[in-house]
KOLDRENLO-800424 format. One record per residue: residue number from 1; residue in one letter; x, y, z of N, C-alpha, C in turn. Coordinates in steps of 0.02 Angstrom, whole numbers, plus 50000, padded with zeros to 5 digits. Atoms other than C-alpha are relative to their C-alpha. Layout:
! KOLDRENLO-800424
+-------+------+-------+-------+-------+-------+-------+-------+-------+-------+-------+
! lumro ! fiza !   n_X !   n_Y !   n_Z !  ca_X !  ca_Y !  ca_Z !   c_X !   c_Y !   c_Z !
+-------+------+-------+-------+-------+-------+-------+-------+-------+-------+-------+
!   NUM !    A !     X !     Y !     Z !     X !     Y !     Z !     X !     Y !     Z !
...
+-------+------+-------+-------+-------+-------+-------+-------+-------+-------+-------+
***
This chain:
! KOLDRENLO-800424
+-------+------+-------+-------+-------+-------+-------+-------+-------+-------+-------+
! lumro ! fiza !   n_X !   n_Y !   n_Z !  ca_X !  ca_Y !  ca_Z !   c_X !   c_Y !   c_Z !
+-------+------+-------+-------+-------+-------+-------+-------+-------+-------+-------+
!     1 !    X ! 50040 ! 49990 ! 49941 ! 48957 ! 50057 ! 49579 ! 49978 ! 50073 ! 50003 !
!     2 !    X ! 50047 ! 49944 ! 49991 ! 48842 ! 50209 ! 49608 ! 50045 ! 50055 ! 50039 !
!     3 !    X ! 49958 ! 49957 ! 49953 ! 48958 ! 50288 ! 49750 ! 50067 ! 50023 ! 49956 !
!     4 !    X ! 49947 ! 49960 ! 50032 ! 49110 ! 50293 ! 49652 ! 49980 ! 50011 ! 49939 !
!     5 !    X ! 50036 ! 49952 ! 50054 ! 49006 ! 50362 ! 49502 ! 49977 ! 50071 ! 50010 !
!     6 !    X ! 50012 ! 49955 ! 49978 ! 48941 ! 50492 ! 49593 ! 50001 ! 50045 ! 50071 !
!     7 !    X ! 49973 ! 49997 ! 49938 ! 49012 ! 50498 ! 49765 ! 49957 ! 50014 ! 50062 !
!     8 !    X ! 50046 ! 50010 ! 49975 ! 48877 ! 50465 ! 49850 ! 49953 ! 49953 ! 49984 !
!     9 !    X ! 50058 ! 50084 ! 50008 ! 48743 ! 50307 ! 49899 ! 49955 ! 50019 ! 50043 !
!    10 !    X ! 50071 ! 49991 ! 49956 ! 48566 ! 50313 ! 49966 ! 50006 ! 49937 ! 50042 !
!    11 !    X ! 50013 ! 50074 ! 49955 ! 48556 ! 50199 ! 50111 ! 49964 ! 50009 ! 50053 !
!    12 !    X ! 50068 ! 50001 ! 49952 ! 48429 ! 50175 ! 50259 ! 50075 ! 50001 ! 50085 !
!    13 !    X ! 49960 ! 50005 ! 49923 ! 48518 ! 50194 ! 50468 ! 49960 ! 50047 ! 50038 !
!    14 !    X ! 50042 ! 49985 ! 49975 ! 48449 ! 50225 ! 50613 ! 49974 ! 50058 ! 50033 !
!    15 !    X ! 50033 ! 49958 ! 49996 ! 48336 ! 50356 ! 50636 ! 50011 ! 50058 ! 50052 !
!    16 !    X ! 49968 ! 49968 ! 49931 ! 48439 ! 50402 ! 50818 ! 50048 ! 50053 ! 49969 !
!    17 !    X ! 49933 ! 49959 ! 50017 ! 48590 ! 50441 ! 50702 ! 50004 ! 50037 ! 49939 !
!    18 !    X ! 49989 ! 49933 ! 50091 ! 48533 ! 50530 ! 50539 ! 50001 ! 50073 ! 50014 !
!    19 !    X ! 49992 ! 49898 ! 49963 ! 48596 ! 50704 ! 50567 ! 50070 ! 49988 ! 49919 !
!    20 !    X ! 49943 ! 49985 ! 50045 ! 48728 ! 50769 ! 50416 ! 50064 ! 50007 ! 50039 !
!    21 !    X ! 49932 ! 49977 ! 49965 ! 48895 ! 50742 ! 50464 ! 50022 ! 49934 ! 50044 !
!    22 !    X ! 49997 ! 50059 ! 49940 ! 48869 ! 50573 ! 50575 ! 50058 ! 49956 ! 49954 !
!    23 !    X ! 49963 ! 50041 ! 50025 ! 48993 ! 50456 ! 50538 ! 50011 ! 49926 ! 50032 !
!    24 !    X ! 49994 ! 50098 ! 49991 ! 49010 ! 50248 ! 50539 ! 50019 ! 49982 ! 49985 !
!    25 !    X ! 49980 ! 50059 ! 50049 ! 49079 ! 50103 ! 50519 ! 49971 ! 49942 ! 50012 !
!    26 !    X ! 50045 ! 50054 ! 50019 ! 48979 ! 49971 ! 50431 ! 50028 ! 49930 ! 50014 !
!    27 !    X ! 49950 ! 50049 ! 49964 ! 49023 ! 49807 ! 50536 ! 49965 ! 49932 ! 49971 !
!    28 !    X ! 50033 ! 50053 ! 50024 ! 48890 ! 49693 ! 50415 ! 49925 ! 50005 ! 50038 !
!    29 !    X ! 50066 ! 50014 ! 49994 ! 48718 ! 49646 ! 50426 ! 49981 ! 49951 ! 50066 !
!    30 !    X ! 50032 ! 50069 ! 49960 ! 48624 ! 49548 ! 50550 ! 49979 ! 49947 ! 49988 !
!    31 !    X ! 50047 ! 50064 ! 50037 ! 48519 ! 49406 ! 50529 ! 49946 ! 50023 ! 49989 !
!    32 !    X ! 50058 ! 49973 ! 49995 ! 48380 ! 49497 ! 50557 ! 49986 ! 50034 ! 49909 !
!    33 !    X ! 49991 ! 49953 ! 50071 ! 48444 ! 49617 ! 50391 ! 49969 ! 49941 ! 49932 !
!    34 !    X ! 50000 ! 50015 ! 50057 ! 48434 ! 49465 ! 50276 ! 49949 ! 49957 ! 49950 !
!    35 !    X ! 50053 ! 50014 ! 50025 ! 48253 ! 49418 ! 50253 ! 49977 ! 50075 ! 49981 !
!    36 !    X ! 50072 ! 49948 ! 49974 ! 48202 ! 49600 ! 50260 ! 49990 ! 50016 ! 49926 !
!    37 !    X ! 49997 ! 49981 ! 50054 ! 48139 ! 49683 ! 50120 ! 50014 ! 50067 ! 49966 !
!    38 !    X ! 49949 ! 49956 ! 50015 ! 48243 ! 49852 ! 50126 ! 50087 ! 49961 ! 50005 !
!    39 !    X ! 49902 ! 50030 ! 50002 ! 48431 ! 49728 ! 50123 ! 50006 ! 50036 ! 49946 !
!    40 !    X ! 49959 ! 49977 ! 50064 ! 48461 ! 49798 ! 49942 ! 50010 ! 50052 ! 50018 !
!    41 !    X ! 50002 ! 49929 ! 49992 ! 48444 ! 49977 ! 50000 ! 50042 ! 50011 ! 50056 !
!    42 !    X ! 49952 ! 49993 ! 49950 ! 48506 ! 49959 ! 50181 ! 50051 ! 49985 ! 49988 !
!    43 !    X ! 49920 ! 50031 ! 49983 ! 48656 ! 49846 ! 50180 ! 50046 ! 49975 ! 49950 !
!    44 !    X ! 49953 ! 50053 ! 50060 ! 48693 ! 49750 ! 50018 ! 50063 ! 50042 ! 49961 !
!    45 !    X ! 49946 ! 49953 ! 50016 ! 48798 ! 49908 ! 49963 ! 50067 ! 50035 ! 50007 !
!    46 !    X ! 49960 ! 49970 ! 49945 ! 48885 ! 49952 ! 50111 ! 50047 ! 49937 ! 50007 !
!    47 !    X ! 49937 ! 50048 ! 50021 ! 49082 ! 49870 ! 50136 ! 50024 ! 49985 ! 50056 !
!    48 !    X ! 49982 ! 50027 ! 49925 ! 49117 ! 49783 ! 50293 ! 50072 ! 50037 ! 50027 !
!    49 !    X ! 49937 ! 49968 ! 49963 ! 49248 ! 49883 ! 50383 ! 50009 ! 50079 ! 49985 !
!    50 !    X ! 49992 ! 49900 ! 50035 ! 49225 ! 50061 ! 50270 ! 49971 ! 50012 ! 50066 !
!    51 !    X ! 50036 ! 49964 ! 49968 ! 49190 ! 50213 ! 50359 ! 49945 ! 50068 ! 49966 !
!    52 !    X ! 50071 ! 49965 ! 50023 ! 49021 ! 50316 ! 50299 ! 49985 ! 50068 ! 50018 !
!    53 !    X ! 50025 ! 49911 ! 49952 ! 48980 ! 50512 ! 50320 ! 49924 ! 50014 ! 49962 !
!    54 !    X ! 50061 ! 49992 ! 50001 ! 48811 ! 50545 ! 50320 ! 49973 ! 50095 ! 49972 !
!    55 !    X ! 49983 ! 49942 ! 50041 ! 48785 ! 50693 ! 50179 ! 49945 ! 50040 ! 49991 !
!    56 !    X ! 50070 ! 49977 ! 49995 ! 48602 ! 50716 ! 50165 ! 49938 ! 49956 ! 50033 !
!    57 !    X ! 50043 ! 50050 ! 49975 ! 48458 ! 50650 ! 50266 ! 49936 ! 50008 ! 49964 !
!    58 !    X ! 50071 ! 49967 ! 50008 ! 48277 ! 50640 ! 50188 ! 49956 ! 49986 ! 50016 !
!    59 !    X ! 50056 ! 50007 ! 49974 ! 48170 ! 50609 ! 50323 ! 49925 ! 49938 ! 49983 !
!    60 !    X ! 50031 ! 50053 ! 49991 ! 48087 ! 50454 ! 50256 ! 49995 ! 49949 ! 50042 !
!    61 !    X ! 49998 ! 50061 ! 49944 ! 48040 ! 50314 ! 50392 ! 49976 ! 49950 ! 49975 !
!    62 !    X ! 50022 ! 50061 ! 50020 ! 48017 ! 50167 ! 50371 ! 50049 ! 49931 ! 50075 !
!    63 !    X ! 50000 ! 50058 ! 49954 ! 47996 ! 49997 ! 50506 ! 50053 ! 49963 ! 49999 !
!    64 !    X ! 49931 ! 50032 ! 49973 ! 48150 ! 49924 ! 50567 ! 50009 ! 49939 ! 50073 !
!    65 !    X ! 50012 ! 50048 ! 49947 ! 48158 ! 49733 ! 50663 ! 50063 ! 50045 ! 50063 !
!    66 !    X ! 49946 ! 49955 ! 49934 ! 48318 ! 49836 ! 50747 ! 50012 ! 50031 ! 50004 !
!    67 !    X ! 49999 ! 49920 ! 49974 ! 48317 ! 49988 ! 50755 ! 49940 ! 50048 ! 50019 !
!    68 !    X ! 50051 ! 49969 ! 49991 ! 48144 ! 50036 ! 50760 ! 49994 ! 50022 ! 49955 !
!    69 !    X ! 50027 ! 49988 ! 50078 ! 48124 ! 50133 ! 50608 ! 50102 ! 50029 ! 49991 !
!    70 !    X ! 49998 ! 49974 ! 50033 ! 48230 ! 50190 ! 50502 ! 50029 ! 50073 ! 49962 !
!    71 !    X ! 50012 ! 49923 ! 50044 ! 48275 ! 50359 ! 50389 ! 50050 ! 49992 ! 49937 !
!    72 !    X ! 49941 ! 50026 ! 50057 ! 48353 ! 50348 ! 50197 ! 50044 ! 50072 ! 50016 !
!    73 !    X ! 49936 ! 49955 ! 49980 ! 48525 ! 50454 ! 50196 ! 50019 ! 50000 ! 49922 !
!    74 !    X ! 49955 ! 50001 ! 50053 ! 48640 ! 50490 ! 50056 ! 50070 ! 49981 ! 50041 !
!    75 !    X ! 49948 ! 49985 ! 49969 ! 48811 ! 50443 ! 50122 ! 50059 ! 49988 ! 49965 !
!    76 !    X ! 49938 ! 49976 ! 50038 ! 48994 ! 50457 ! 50068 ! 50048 ! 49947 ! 50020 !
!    77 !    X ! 49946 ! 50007 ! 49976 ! 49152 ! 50351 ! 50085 ! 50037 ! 50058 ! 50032 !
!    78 !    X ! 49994 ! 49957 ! 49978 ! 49222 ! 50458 ! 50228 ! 50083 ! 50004 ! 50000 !
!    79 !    X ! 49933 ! 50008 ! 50000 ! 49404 ! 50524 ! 50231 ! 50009 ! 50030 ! 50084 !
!    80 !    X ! 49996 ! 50007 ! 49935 ! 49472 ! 50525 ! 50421 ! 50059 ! 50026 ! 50009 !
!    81 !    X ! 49915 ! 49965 ! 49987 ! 49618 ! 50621 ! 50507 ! 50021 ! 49944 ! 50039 !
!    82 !    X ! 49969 ! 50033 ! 49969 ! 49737 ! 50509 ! 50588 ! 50073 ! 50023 ! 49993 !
!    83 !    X ! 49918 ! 50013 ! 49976 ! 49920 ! 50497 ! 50667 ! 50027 ! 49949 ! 49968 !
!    84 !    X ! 49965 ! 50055 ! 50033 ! 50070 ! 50414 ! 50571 ! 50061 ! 50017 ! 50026 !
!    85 !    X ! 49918 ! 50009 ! 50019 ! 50239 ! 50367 ! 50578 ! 50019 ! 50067 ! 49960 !
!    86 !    X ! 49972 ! 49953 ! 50080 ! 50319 ! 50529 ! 50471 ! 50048 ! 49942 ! 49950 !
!    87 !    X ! 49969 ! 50049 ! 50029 ! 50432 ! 50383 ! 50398 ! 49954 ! 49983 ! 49937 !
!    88 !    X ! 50062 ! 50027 ! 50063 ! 50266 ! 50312 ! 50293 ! 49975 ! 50067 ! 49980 !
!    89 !    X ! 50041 ! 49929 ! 50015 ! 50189 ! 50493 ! 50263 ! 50029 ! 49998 ! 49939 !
!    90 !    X ! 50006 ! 49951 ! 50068 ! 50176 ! 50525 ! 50069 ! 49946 ! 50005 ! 49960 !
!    91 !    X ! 50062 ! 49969 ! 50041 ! 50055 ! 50618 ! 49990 ! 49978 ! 49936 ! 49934 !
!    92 !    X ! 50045 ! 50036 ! 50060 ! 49940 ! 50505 ! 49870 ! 50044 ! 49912 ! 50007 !
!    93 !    X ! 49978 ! 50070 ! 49972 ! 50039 ! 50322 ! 49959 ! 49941 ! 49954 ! 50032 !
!    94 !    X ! 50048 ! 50053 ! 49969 ! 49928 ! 50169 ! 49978 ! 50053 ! 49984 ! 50092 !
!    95 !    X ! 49951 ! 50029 ! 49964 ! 49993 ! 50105 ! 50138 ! 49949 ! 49946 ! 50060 !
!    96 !    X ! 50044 ! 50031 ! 49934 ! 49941 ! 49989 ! 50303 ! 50002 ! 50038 ! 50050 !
!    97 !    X ! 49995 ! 49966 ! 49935 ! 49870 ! 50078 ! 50438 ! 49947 ! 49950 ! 50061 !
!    98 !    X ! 50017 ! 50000 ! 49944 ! 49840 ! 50023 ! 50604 ! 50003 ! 50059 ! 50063 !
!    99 !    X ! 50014 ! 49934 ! 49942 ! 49776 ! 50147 ! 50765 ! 50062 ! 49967 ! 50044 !
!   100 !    X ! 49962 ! 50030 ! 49945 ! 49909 ! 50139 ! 50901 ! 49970 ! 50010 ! 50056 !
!   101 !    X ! 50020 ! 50005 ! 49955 ! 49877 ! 50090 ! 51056 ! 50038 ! 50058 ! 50063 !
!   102 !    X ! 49973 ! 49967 ! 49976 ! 49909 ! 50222 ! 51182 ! 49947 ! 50027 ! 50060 !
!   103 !    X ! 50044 ! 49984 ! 49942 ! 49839 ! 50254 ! 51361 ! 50032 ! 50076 ! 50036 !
!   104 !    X ! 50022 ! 49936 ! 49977 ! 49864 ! 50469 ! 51377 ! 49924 ! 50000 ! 49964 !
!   105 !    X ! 50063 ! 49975 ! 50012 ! 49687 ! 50490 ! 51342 ! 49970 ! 50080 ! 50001 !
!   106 !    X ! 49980 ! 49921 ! 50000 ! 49708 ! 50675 ! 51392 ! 50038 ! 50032 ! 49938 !
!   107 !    X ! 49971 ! 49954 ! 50082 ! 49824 ! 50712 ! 51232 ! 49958 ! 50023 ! 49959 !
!   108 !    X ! 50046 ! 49969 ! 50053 ! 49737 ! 50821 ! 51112 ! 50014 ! 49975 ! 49950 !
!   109 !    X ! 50039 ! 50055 ! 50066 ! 49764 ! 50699 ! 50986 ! 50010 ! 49934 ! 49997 !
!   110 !    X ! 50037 ! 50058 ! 49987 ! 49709 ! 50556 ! 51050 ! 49994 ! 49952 ! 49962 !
!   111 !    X ! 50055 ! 49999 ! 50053 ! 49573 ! 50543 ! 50939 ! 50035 ! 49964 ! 49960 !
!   112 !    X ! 49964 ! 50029 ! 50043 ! 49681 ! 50522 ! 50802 ! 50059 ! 49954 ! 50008 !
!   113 !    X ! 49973 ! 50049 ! 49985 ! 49809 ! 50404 ! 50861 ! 49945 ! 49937 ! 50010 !
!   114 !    X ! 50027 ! 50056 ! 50000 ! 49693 ! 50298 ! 50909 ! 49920 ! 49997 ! 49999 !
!   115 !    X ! 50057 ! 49990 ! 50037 ! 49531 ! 50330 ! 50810 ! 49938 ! 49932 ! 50027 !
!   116 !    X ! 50034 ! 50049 ! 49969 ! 49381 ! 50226 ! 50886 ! 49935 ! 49994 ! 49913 !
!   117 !    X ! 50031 ! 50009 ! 50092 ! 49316 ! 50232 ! 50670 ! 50052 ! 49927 ! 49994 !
!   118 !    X ! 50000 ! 50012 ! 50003 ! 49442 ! 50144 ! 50659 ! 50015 ! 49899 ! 50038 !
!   119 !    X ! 49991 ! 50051 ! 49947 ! 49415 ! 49946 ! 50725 ! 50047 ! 49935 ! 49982 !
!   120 !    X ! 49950 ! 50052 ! 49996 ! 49549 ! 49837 ! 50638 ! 50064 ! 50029 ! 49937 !
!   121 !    X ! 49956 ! 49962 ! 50060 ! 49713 ! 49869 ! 50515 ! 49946 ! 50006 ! 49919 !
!   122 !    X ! 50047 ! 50000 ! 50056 ! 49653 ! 49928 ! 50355 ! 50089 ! 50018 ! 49939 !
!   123 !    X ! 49964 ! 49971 ! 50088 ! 49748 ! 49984 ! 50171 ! 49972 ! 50058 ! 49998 !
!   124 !    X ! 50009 ! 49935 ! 50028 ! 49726 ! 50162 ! 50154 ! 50042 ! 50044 ! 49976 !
!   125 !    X ! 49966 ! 49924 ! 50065 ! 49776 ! 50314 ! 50031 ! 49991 ! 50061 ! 50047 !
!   126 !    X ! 49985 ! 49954 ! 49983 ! 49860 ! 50455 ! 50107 ! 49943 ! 50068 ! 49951 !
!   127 !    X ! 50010 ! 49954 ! 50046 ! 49766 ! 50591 ! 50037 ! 50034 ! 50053 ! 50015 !
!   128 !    X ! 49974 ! 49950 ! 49998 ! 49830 ! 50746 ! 50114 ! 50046 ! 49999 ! 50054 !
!   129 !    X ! 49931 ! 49989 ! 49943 ! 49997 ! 50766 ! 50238 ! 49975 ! 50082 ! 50026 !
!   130 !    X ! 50021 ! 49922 ! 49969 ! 49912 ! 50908 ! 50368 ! 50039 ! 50016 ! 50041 !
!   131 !    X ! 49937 ! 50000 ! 49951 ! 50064 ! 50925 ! 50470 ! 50048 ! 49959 ! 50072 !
!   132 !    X ! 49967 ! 50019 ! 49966 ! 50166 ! 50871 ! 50596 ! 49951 ! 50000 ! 50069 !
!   133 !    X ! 50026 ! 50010 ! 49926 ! 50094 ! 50811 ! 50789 ! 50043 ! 50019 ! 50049 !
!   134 !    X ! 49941 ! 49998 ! 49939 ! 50178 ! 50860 ! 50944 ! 49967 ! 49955 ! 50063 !
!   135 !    X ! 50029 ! 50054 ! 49975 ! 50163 ! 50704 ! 51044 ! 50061 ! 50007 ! 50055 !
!   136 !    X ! 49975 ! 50002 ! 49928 ! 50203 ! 50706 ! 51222 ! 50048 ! 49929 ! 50026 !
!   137 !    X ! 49953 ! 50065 ! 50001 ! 50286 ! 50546 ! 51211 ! 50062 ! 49995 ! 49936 !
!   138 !    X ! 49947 ! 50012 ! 50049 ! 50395 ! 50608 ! 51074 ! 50008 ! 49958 ! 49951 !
!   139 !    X ! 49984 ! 50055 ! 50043 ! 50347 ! 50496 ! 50958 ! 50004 ! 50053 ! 49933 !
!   140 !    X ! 49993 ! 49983 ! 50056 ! 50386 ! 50552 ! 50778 ! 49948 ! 50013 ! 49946 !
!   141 !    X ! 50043 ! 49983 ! 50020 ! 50217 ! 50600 ! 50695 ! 49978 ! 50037 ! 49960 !
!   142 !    X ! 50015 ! 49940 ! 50020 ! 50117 ! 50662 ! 50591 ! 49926 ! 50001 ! 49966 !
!   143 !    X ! 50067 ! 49986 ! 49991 ! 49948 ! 50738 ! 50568 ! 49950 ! 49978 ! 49909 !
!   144 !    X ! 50011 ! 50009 ! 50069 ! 49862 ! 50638 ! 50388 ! 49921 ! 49989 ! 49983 !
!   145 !    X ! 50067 ! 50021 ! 50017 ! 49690 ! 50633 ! 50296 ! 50014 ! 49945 ! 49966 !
!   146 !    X ! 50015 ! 50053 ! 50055 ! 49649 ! 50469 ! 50232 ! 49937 ! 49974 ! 49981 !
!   147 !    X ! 50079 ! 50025 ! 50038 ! 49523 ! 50369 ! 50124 ! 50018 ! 49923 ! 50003 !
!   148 !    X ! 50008 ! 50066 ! 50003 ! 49504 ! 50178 ! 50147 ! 50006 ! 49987 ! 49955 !
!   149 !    X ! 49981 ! 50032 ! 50076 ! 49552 ! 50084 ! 49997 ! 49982 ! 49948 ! 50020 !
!   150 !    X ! 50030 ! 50067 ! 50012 ! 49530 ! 49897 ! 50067 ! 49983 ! 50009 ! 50087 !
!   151 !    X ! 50014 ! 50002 ! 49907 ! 49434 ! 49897 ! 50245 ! 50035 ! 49912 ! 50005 !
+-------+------+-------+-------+-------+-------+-------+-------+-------+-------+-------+
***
């Protein structure tokens, strides 16, 4: 595949959200997507559940039944910070992650506990152990980059 050849894929999204740096997750095509005649370029590439960082935009438009137009991108399998168990934490470990559910919304890391990237359990590779969380509920934590392996 093109992306893990060169870590990066040209793909088409909508024209609201092409800015470098945007990030998604690709939840499948419409119906609309699968007569059109950008599907190979927009969607046929992209992996139901990955999450996408948007690396370069190049301002091409092009007509869109849903979105209105359009713009091609380069984008990236994206790697994401999230909250773990320290128990599962090791550097370069496939493992299952699910977001926990947790209503402080005020904690400064939130975010990462309960990541709104991600929307169901996935298989992901620890890549880097960035330290420890201090979680107001004392839970045992800790602060990890990962990369999706099976959305």
């Amino acid at each position: 595949m093109l992306l893990a050849r060169y870590g990066f894929m040209i793909t088409l999204i909508s024209y609201i959200t092409a800015r470098e740096g945007f990030r998604f997750v690709f939840t499948g095509p419409s119906k609309e997507c699968l007569g059109c005649r950008f599907r190979r370029v927009c969607v046929d590439k992209l992996k139901v559940g990955q999450i996408y960082e948007v690396t370069k935009v190049y301002g091409i438009l092009n007509k869109c039944p849903i979105n209105e137009y359009v713009v091609t991108v380069d984008v990236k399998e994206a790697e994401i910070e999230v909250a773990m168990s320290r128990r599962t934490v090791i550097e370069g470990a496939i493992v299952n992650y699910s977001k926990m559910s947790c209503d402080n919304v005020k904690c400064p890391n939130h975010s990462r506990c309960s990541s709104n990237l991600v929307i169901k359990p996935l298989k992901v590779k620890i890549v880097k152990v960035l330290g420890n969380v201090t979680c107001p509920k004392n839970l045992e934590l800790s602060n990890v980059l990962v990369r999706i392996v099976e959305p």
